[in-house]
Every structure is written in structure tokens, then in C-alpha cells.
PDB file of N, CA, C, O and CB in Angstrom:
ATOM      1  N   UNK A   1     -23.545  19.444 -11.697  1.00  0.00           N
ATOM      2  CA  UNK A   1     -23.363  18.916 -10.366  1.00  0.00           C
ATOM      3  C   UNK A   1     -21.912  19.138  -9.954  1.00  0.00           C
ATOM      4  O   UNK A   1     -21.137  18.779 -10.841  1.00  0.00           O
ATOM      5  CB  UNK A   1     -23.745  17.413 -10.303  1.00  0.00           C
ATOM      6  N   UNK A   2     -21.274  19.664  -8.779  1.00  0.00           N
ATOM      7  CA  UNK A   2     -20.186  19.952  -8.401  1.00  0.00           C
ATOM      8  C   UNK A   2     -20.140  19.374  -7.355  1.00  0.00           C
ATOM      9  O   UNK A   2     -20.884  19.697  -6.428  1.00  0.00           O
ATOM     10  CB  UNK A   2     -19.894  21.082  -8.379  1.00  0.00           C
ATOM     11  N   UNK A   3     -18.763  17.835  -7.210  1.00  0.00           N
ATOM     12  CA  UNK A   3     -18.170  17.354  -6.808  1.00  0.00           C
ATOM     13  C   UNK A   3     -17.395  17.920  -5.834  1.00  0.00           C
ATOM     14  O   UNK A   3     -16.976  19.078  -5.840  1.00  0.00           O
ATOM     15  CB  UNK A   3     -17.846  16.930  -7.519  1.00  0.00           C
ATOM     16  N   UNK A   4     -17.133  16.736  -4.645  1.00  0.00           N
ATOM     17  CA  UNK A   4     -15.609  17.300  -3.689  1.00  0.00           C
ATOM     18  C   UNK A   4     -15.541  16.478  -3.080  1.00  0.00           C
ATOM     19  O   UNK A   4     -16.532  16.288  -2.374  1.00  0.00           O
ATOM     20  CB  UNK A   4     -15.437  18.567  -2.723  1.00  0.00           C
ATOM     21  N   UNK A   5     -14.372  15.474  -2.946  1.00  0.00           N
ATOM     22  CA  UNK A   5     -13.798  14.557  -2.378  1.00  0.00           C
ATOM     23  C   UNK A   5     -13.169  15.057  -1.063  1.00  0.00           C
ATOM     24  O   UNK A   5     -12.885  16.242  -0.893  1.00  0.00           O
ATOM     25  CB  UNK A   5     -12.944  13.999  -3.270  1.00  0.00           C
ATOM     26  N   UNK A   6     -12.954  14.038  -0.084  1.00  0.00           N
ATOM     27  CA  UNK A   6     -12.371  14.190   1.214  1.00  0.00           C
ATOM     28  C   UNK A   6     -12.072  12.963   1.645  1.00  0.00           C
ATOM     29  O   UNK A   6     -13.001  12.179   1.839  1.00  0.00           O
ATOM     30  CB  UNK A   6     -13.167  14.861   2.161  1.00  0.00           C
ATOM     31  N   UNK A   7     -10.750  12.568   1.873  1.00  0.00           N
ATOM     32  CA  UNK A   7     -10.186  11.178   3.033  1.00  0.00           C
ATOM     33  C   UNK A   7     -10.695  11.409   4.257  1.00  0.00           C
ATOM     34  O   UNK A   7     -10.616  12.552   4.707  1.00  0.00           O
ATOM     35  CB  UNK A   7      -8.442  11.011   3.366  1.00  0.00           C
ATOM     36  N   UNK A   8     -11.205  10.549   4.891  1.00  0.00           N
ATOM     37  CA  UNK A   8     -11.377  10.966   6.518  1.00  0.00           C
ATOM     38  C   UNK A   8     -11.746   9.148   7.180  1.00  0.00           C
ATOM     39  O   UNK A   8     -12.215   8.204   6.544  1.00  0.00           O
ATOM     40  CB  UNK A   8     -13.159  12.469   6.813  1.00  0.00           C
ATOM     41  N   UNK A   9     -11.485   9.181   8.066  1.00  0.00           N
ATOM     42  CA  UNK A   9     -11.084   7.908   9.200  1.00  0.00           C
ATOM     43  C   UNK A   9     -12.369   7.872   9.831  1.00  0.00           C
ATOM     44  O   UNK A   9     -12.906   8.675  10.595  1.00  0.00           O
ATOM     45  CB  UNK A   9      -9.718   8.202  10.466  1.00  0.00           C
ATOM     46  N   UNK A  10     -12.600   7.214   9.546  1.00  0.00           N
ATOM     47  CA  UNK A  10     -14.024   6.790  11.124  1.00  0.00           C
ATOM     48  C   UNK A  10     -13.866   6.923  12.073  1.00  0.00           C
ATOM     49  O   UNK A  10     -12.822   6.375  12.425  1.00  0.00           O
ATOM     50  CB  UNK A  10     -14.562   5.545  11.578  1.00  0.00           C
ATOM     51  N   UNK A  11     -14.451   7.489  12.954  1.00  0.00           N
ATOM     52  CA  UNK A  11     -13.786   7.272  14.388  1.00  0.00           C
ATOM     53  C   UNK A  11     -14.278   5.948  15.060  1.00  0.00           C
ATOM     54  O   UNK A  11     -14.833   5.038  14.444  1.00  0.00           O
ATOM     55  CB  UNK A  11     -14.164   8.536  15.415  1.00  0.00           C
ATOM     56  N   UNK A  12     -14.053   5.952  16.170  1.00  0.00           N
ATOM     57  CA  UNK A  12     -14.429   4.781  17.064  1.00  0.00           C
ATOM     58  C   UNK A  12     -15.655   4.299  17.426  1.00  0.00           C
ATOM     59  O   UNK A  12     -16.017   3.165  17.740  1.00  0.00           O
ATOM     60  CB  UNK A  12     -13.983   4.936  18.106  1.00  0.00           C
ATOM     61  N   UNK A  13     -16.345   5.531  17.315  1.00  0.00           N
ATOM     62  CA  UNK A  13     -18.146   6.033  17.437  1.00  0.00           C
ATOM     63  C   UNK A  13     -18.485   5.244  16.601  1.00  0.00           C
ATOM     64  O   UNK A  13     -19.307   4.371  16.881  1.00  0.00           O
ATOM     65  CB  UNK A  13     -18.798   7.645  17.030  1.00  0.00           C
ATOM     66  N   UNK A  14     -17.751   5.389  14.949  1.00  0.00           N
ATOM     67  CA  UNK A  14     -18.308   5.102  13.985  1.00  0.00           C
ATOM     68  C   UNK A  14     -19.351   6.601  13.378  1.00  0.00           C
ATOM     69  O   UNK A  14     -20.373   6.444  12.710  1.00  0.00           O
ATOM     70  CB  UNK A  14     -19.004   3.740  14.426  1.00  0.00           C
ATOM     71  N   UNK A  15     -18.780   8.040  13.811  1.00  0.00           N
ATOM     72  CA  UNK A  15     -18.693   8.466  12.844  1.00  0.00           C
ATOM     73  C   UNK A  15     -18.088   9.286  11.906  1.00  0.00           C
ATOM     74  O   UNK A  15     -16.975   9.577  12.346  1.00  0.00           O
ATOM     75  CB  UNK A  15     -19.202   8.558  12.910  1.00  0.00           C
ATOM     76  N   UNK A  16     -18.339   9.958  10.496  1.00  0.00           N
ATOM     77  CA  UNK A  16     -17.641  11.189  10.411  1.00  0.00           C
ATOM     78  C   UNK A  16     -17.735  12.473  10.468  1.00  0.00           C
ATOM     79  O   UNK A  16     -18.682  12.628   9.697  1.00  0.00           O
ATOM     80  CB  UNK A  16     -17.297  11.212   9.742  1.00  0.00           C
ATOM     81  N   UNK A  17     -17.472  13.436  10.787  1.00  0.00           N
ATOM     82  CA  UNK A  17     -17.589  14.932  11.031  1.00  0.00           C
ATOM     83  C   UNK A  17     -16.900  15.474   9.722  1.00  0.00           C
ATOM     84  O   UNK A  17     -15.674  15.457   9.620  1.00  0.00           O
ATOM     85  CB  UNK A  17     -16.809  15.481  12.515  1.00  0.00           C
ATOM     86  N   UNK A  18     -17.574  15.872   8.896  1.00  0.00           N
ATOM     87  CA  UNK A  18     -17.222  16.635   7.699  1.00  0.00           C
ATOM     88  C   UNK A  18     -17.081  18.247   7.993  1.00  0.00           C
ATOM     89  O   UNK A  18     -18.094  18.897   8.252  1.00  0.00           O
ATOM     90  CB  UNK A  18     -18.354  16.355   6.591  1.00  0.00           C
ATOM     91  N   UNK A  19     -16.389  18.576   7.967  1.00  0.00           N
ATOM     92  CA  UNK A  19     -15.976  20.200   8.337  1.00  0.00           C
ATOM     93  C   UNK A  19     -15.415  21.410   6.810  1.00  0.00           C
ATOM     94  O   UNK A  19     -14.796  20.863   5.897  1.00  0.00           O
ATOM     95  CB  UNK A  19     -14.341  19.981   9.613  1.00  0.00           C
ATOM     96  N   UNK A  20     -15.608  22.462   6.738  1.00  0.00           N
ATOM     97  CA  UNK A  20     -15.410  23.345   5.830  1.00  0.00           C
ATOM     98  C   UNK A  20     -15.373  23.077   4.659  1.00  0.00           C
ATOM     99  O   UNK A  20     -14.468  23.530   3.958  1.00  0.00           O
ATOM    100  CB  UNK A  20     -14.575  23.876   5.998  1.00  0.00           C
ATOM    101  N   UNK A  21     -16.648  22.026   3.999  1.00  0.00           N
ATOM    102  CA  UNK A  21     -17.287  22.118   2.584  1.00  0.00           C
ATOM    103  C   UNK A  21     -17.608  22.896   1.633  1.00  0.00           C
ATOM    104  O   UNK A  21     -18.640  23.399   2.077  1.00  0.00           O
ATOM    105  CB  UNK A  21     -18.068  21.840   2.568  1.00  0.00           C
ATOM    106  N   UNK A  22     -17.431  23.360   0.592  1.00  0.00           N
ATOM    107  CA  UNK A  22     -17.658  24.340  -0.199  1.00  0.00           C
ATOM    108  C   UNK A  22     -19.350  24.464  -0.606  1.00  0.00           C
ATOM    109  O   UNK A  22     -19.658  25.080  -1.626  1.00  0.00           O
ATOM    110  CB  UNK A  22     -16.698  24.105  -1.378  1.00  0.00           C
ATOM    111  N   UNK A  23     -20.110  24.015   0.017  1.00  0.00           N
ATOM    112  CA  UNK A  23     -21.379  24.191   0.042  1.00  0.00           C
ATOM    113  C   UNK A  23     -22.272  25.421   0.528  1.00  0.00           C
ATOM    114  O   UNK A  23     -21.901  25.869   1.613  1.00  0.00           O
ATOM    115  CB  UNK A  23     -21.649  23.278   0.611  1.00  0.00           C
ATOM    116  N   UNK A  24     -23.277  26.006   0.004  1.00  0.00           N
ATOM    117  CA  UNK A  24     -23.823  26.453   1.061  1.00  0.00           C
ATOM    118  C   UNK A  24     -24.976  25.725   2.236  1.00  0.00           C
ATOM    119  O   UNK A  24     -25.234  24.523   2.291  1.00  0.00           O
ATOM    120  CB  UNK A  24     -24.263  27.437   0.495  1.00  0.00           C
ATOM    121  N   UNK A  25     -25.399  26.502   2.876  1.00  0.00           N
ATOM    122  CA  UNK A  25     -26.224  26.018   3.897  1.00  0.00           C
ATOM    123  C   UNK A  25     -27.305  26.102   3.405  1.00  0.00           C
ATOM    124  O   UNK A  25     -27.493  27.054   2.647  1.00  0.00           O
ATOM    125  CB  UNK A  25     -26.197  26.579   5.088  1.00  0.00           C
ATOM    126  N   UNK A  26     -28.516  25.050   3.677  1.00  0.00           N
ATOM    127  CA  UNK A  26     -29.316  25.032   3.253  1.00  0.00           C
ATOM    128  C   UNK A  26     -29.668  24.124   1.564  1.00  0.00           C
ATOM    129  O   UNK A  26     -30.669  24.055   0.852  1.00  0.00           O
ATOM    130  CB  UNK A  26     -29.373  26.214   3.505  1.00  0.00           C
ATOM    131  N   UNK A  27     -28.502  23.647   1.485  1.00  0.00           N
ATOM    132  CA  UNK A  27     -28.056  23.028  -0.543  1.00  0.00           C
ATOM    133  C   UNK A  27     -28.189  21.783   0.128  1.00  0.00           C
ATOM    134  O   UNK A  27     -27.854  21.388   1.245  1.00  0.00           O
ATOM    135  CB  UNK A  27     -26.018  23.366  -1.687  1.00  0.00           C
ATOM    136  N   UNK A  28     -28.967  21.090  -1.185  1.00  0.00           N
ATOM    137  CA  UNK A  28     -29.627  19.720  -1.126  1.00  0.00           C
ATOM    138  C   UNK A  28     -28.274  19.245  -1.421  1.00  0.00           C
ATOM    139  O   UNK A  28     -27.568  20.029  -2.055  1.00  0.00           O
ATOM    140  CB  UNK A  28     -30.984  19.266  -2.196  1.00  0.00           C
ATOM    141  N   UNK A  29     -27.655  17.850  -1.007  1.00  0.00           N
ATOM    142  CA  UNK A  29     -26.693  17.166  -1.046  1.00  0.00           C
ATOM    143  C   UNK A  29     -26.430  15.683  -1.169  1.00  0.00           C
ATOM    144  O   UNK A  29     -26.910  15.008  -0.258  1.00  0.00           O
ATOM    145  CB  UNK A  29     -26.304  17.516  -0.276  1.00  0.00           C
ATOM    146  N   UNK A  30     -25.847  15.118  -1.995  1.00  0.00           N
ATOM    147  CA  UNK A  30     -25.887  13.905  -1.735  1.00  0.00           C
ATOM    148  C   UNK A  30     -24.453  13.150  -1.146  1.00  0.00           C
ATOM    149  O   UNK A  30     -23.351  13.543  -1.530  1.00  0.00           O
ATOM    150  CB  UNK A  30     -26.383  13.392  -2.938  1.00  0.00           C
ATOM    151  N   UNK A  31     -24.578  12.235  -0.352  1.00  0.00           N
ATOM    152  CA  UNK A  31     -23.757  11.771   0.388  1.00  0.00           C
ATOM    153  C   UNK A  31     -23.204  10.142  -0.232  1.00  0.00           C
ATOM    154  O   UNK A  31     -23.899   9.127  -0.183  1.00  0.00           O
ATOM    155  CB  UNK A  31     -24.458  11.854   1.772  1.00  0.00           C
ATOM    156  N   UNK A  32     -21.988  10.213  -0.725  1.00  0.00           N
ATOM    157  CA  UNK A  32     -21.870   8.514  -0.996  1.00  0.00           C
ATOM    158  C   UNK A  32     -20.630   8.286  -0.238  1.00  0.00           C
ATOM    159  O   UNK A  32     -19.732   9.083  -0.508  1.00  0.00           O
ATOM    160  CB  UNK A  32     -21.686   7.920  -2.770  1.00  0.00           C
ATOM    161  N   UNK A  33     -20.329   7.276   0.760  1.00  0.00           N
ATOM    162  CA  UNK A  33     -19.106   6.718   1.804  1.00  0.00           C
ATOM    163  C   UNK A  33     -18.878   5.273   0.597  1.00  0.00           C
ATOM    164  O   UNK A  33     -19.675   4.435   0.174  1.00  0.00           O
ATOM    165  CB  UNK A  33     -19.807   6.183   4.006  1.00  0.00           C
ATOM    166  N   UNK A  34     -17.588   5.483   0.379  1.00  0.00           N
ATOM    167  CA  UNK A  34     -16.270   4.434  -0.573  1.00  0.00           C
ATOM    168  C   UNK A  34     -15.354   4.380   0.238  1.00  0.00           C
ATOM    169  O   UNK A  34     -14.741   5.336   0.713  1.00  0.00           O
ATOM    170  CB  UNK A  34     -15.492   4.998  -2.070  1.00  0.00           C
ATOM    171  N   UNK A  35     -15.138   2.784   0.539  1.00  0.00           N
ATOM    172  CA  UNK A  35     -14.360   1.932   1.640  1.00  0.00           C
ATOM    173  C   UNK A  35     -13.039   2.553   0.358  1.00  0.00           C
ATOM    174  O   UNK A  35     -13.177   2.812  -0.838  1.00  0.00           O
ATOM    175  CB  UNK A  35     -14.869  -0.316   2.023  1.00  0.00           C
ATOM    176  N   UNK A  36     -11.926   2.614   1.178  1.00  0.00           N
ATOM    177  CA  UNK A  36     -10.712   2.964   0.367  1.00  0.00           C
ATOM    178  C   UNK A  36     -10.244   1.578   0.256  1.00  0.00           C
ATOM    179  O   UNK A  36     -10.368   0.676   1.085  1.00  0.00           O
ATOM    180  CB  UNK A  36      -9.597   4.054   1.042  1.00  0.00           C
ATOM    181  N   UNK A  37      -9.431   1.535  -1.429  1.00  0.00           N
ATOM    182  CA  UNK A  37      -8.944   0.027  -1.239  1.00  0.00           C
ATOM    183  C   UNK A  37      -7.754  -0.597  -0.241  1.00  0.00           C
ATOM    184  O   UNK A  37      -6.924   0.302  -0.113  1.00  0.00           O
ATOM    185  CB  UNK A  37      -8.502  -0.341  -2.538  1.00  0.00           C
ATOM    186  N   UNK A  38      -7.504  -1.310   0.216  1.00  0.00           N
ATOM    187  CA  UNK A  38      -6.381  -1.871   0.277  1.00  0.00           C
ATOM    188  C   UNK A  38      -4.917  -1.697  -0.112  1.00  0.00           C
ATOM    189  O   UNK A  38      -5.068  -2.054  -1.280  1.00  0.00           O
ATOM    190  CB  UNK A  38      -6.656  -2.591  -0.072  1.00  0.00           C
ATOM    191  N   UNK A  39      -3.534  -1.405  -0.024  1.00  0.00           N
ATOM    192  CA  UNK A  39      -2.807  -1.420  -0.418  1.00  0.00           C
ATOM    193  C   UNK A  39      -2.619  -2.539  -1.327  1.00  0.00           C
ATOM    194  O   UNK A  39      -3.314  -3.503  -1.009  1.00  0.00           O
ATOM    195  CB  UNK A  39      -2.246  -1.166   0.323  1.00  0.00           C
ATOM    196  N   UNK A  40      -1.826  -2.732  -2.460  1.00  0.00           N
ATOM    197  CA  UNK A  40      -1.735  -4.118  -3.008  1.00  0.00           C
ATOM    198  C   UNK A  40      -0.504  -4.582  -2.520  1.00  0.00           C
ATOM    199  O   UNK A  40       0.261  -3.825  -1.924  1.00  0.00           O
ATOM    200  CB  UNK A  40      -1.806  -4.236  -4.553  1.00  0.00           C
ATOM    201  N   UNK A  41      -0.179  -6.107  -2.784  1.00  0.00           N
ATOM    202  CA  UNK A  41       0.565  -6.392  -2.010  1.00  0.00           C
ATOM    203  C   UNK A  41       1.861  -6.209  -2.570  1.00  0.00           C
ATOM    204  O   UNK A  41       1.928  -5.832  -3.740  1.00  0.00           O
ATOM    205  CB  UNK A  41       0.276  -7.480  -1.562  1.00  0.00           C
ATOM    206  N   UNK A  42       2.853  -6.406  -1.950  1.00  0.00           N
ATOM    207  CA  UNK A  42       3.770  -6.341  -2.322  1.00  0.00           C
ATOM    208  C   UNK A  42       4.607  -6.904  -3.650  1.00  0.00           C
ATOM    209  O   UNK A  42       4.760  -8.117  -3.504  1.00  0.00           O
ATOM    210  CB  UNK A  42       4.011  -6.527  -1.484  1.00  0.00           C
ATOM    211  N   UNK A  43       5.013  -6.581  -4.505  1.00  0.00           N
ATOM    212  CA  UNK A  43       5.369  -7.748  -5.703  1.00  0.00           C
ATOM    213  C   UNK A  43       6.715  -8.420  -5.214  1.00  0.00           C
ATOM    214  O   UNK A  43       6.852  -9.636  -5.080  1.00  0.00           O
ATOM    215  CB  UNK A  43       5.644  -7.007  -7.424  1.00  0.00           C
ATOM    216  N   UNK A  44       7.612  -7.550  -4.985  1.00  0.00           N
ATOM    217  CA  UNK A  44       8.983  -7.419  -4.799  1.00  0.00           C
ATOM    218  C   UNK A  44       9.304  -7.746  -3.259  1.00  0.00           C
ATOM    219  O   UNK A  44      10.318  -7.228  -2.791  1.00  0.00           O
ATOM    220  CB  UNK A  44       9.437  -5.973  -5.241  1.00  0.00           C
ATOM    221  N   UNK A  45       8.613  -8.464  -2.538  1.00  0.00           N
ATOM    222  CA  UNK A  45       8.739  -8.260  -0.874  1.00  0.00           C
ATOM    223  C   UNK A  45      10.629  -8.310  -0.498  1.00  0.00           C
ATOM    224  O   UNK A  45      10.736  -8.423   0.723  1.00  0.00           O
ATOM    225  CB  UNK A  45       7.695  -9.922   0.095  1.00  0.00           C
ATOM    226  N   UNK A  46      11.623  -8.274  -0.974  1.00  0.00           N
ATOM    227  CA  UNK A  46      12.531  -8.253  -0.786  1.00  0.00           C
ATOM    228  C   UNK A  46      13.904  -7.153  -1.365  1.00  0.00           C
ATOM    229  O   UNK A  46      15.101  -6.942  -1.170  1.00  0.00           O
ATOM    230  CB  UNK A  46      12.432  -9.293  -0.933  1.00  0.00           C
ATOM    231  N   UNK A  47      12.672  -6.651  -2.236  1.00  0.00           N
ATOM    232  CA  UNK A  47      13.354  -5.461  -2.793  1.00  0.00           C
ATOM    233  C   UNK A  47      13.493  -4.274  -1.577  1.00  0.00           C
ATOM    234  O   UNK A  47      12.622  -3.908  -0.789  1.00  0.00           O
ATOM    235  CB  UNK A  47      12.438  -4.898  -4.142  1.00  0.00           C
ATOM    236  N   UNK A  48      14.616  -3.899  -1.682  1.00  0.00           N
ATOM    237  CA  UNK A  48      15.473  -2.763  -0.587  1.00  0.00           C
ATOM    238  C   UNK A  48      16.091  -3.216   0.848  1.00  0.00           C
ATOM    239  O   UNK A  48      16.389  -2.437   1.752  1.00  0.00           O
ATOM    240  CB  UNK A  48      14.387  -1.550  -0.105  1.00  0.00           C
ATOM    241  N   UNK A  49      16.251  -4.922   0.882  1.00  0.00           N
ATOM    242  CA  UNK A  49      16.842  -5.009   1.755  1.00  0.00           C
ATOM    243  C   UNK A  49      18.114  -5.519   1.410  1.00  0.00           C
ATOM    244  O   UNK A  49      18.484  -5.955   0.319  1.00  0.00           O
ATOM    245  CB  UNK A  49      16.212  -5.549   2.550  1.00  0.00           C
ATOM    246  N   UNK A  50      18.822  -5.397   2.612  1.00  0.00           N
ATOM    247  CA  UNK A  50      20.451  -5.766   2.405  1.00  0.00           C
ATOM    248  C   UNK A  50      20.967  -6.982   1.874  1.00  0.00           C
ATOM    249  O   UNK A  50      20.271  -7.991   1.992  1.00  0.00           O
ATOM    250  CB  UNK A  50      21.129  -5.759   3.618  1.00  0.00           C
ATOM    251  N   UNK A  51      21.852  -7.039   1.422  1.00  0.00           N
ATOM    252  CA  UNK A  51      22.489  -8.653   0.379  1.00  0.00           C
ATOM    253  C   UNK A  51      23.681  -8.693   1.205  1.00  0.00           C
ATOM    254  O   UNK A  51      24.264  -7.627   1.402  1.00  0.00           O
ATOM    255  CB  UNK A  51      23.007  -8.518  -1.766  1.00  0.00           C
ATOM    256  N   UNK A  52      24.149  -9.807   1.738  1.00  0.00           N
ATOM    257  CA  UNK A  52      25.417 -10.075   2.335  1.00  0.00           C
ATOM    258  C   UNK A  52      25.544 -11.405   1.509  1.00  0.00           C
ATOM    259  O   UNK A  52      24.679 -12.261   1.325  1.00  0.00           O
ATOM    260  CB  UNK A  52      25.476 -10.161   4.084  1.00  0.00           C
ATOM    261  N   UNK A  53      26.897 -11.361   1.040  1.00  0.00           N
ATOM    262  CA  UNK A  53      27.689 -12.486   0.382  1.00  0.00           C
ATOM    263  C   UNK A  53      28.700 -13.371   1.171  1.00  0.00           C
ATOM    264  O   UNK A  53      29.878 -13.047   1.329  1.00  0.00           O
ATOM    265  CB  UNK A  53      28.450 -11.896  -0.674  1.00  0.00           C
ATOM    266  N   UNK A  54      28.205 -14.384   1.598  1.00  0.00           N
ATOM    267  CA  UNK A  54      29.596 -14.877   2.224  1.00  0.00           C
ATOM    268  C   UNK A  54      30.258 -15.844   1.244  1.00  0.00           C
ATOM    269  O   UNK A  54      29.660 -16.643   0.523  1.00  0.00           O
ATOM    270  CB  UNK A  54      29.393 -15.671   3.702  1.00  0.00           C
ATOM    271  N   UNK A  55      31.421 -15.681   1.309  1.00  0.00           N
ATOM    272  CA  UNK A  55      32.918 -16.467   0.289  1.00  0.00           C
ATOM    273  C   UNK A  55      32.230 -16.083  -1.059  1.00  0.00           C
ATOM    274  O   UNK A  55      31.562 -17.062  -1.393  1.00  0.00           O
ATOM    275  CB  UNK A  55      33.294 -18.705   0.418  1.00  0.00           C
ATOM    276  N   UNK A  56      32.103 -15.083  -1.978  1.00  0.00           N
ATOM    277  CA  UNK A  56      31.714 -15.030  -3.224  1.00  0.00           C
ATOM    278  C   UNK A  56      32.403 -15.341  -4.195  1.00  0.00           C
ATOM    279  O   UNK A  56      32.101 -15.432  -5.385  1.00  0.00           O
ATOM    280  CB  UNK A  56      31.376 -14.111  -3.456  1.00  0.00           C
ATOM    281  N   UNK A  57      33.539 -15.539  -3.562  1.00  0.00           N
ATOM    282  CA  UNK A  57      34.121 -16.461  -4.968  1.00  0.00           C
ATOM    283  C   UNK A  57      34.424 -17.670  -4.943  1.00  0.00           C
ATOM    284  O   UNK A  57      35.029 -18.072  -5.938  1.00  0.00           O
ATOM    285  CB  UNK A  57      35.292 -16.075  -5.533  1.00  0.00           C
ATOM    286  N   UNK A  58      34.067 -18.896  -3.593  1.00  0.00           N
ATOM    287  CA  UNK A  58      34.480 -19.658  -3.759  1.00  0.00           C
ATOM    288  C   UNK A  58      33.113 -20.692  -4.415  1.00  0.00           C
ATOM    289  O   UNK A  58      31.928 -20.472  -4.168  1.00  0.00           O
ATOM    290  CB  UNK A  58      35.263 -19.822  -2.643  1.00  0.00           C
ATOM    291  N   UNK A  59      33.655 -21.884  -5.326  1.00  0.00           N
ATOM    292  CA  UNK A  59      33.189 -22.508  -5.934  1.00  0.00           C
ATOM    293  C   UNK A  59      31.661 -22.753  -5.320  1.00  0.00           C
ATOM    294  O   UNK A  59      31.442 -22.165  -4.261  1.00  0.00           O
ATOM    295  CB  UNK A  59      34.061 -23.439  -6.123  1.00  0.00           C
ATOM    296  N   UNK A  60      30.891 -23.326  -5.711  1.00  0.00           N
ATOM    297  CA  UNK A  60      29.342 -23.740  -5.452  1.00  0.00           C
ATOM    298  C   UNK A  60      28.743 -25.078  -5.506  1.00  0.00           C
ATOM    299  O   UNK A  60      28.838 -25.354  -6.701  1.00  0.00           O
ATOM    300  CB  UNK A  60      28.572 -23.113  -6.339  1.00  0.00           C
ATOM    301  N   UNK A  61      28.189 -26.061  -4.929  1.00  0.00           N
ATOM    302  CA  UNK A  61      28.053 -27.215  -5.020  1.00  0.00           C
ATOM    303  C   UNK A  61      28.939 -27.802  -6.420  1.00  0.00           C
ATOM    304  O   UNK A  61      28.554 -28.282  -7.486  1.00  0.00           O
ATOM    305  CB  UNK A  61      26.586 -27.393  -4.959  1.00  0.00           C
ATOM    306  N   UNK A  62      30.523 -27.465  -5.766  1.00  0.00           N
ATOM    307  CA  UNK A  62      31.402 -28.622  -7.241  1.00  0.00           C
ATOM    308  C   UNK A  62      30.946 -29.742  -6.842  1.00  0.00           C
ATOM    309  O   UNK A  62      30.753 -30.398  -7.866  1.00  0.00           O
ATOM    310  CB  UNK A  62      33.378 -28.860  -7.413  1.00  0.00           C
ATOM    311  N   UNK A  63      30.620 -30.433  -5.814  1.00  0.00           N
ATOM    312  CA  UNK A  63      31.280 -32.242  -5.762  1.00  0.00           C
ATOM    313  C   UNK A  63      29.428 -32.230  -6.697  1.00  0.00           C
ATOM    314  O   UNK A  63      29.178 -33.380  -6.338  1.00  0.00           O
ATOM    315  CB  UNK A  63      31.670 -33.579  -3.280  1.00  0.00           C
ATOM    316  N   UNK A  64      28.516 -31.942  -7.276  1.00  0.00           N
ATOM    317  CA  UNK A  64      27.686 -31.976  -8.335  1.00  0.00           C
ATOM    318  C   UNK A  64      27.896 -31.863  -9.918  1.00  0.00           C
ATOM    319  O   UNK A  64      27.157 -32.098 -10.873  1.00  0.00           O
ATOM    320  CB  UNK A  64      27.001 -31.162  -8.029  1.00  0.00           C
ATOM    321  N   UNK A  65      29.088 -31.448  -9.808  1.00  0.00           N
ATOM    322  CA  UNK A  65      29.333 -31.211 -11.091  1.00  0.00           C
ATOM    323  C   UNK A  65      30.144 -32.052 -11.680  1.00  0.00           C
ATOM    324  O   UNK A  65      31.310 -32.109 -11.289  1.00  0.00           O
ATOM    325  CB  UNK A  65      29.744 -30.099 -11.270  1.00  0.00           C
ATOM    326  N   UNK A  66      29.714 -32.837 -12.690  1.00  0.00           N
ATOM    327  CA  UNK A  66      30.663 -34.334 -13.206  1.00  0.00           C
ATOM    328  C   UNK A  66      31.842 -33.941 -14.257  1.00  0.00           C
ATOM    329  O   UNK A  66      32.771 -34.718 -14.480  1.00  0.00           O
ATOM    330  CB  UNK A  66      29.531 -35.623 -14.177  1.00  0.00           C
ATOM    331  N   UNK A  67      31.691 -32.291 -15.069  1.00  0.00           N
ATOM    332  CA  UNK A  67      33.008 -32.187 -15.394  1.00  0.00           C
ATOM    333  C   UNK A  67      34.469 -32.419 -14.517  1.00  0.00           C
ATOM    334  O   UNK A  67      35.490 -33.044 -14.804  1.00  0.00           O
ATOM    335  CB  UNK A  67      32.956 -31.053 -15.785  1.00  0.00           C
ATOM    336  N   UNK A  68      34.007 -31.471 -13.097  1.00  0.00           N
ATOM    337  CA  UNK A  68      35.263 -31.621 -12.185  1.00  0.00           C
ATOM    338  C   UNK A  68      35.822 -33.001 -11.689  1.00  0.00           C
ATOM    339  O   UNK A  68      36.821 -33.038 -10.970  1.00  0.00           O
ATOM    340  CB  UNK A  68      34.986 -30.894 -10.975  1.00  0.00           C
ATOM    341  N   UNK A  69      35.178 -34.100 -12.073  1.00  0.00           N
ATOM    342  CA  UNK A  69      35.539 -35.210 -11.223  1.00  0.00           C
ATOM    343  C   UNK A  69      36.573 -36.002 -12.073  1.00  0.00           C
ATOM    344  O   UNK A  69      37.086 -37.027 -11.625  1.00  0.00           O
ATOM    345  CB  UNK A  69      34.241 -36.104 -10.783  1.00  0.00           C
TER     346      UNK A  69
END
């Protein structure tokens, strides 16, 4: 049995037009339509955006900290 995959979009109609198959004409065929998955989601949703630091060196909640007092 010889396979051949193709991506293709539904149209609006709801349907698809399959064009230049390696078949011949007249060849019994079977047809199976697989919903494509989903992207997964993101793991990292914050990975590649910008980091701005304001005052990076100055101290961080001291008046919490009971050594300094």
C-alpha cells in the first residue's frame, strides 16, 4: 500500500480540493481526514522577552531582615 500525506485548510465551503496526487486515474483509494493537533502550550510563556532592572544593586526588603536591625 503506498501512502502520501498532504496539509491542506478547509475552506469556508467546508471543502478540500486535493490536486497533483501521485495516483493514477481510475486507482481505488482510500481517504482518511486527521484534525491536526493543537500547538502545545507554552512552557516558558516569558522566555524571550526583555528584563529591565531598576536600582540592581540597591538592598531588597532590609527593614525584614532582623540581622540588620
Amino acid at each position: 500500500m503506498q501512502a502520501h500525506r498532504v496539509k491542506l485548510t478547509i475552506e469556508r465551503d467546508g471543502t478540500l480540493t486535493l490536486r497533483d496526487i501521485p495516483f493514477q486515474a481510475g486507482e481505488t483509494v482510500e481517504v482518511i481526514i486527521l484534525a491536526q493537533p493543537s500547538p502545545p502550550e507554552r512552557r516558558y510563556p516569558l522566555r524571550g522577552t526583555p528584563v529591565r532592572y531598576d536600582r540592581p544593586t540597591e538592598p531588597v526588603a532590609e527593614e525584614h531582615w532582623e540581622v540588620s536591625r
